[in-house]
C-alpha positions in Angstrom: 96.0 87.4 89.1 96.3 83.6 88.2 98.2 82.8 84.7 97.3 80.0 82.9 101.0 79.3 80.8 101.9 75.9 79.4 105.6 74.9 80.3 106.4 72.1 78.1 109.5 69.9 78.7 111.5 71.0 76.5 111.9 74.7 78.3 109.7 76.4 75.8 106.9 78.1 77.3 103.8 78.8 76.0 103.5 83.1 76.4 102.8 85.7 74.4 104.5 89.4 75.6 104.0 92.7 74.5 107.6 94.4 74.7 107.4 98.5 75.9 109.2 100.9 73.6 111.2 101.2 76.9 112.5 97.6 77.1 113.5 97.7 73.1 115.8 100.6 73.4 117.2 99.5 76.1 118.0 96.6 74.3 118.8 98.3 70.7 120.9 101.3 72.5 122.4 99.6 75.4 121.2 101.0 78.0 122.6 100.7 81.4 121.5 99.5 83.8 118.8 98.1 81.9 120.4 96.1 79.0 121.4 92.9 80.6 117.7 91.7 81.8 116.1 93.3 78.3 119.0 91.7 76.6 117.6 88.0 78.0 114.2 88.4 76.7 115.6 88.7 73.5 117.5 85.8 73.6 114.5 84.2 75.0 112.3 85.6 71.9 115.4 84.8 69.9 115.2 81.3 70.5 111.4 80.4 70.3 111.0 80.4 74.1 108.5 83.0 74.3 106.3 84.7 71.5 107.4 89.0 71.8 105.7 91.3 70.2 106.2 95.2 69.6 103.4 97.4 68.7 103.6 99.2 64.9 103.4 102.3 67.1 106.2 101.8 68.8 108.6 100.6 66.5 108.2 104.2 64.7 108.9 105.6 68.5 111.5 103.9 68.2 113.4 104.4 64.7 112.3 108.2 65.6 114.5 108.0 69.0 117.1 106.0 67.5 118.1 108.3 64.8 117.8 111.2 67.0 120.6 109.7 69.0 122.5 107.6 66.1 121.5 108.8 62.6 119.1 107.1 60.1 121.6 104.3 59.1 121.6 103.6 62.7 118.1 103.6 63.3 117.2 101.5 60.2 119.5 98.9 60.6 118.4 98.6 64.3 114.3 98.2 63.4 115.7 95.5 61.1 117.8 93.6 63.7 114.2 94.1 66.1 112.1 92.6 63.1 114.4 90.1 62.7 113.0 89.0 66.7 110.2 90.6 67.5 106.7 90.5 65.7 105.4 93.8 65.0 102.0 93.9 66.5 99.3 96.1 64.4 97.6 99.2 65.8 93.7 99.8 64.7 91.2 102.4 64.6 89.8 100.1 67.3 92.8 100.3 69.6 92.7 103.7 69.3 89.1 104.4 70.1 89.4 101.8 72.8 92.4 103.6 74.3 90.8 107.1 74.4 87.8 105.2 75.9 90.3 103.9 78.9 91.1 107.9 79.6 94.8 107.0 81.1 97.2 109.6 81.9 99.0 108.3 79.1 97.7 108.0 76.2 100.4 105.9 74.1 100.3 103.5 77.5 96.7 102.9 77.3 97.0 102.0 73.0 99.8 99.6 74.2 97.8 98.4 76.6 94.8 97.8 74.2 97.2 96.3 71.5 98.6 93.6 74.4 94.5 92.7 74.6 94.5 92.3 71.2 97.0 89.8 70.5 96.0 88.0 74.3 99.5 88.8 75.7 100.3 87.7 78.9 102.2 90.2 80.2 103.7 93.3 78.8 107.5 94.0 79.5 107.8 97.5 80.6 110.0 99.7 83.5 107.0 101.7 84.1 104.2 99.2 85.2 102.4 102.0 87.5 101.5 103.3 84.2 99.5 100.3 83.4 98.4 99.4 87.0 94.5 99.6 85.9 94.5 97.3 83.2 93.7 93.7 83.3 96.6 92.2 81.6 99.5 92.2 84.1 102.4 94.9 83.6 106.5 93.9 84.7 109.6 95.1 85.2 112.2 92.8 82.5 113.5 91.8 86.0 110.1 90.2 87.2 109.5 88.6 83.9 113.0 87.2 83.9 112.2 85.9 87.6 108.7 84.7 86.1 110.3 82.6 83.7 113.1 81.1 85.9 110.5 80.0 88.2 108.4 78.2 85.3 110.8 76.2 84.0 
């Protein structure tokens, strides 16, 4: 797969990224050993490098998991340090339909997937990129996009 990005001189880099719920709690929850390389992407989003976005889906995953694990305050004040970042990307009727149409093992995989169309991402930013492997946008590890993006500017 060939990828069109524009690298302009000032470092920033013209990409758009869909981020897996994966990716954002390892970030919000500090996961080990995943934190460090999820950690630079939102330092990267943080500062206008790239353009991340999370899915309205997944950000509800994600409030869910982290109060589970940490309470509500917890939870709420971490989907507000996210939104602060990342853009919430919005799910349709059409994503969904299109999803069920793609008949993936995984059904929340395949509405990211069709979300990340959507919005023309990139790449989306997940530790399970087998899970993707027949879609047409290309799936990384935060390690391989972190390598992408040394090697661009």
């Amino acid at each position: 797969m060939i990828f069109a990005l524009n690298v302009f001189r000032n470092g920033l880099v013209n990409m758009t990224i869909l981020i897996d719920t994966n990716v954002v709690l390892d970030i919000l929850l500090y996961r080990q050993p995943w934190y460090t390389n999820a950690a630079l992407i939102f330092g990267l989003t943080q500062k206008k490098r790239i353009m991340s976005y999370v899915s309205a889906s997944a950000i509800t995953d994600i409030f869910y998991i982290t109060q589970k694990e940490h309470g509500k305050n917890t939870a709420q004040e971490a989907i507000k340090r996210l939104l602060q970042v990342f853009y919430p990307a919005t799910v349709t009727d059409k994503n969904i339909y299109k999803a069920l149409e793609l008949e993936w093992h995984d059904f929340e995989d395949s509405v990211q997937f069709t979300v990340g169309e959507a919005i023309s991402a990139d790449f989306i930013v997940t530790r399970n990129t087998r899970d993707f492997g027949s879609g047409s946008i290309a799936a990384v590890t935060p390690e391989q996009f972190i390598q992408t993006i040394t090697d661009l500017v």
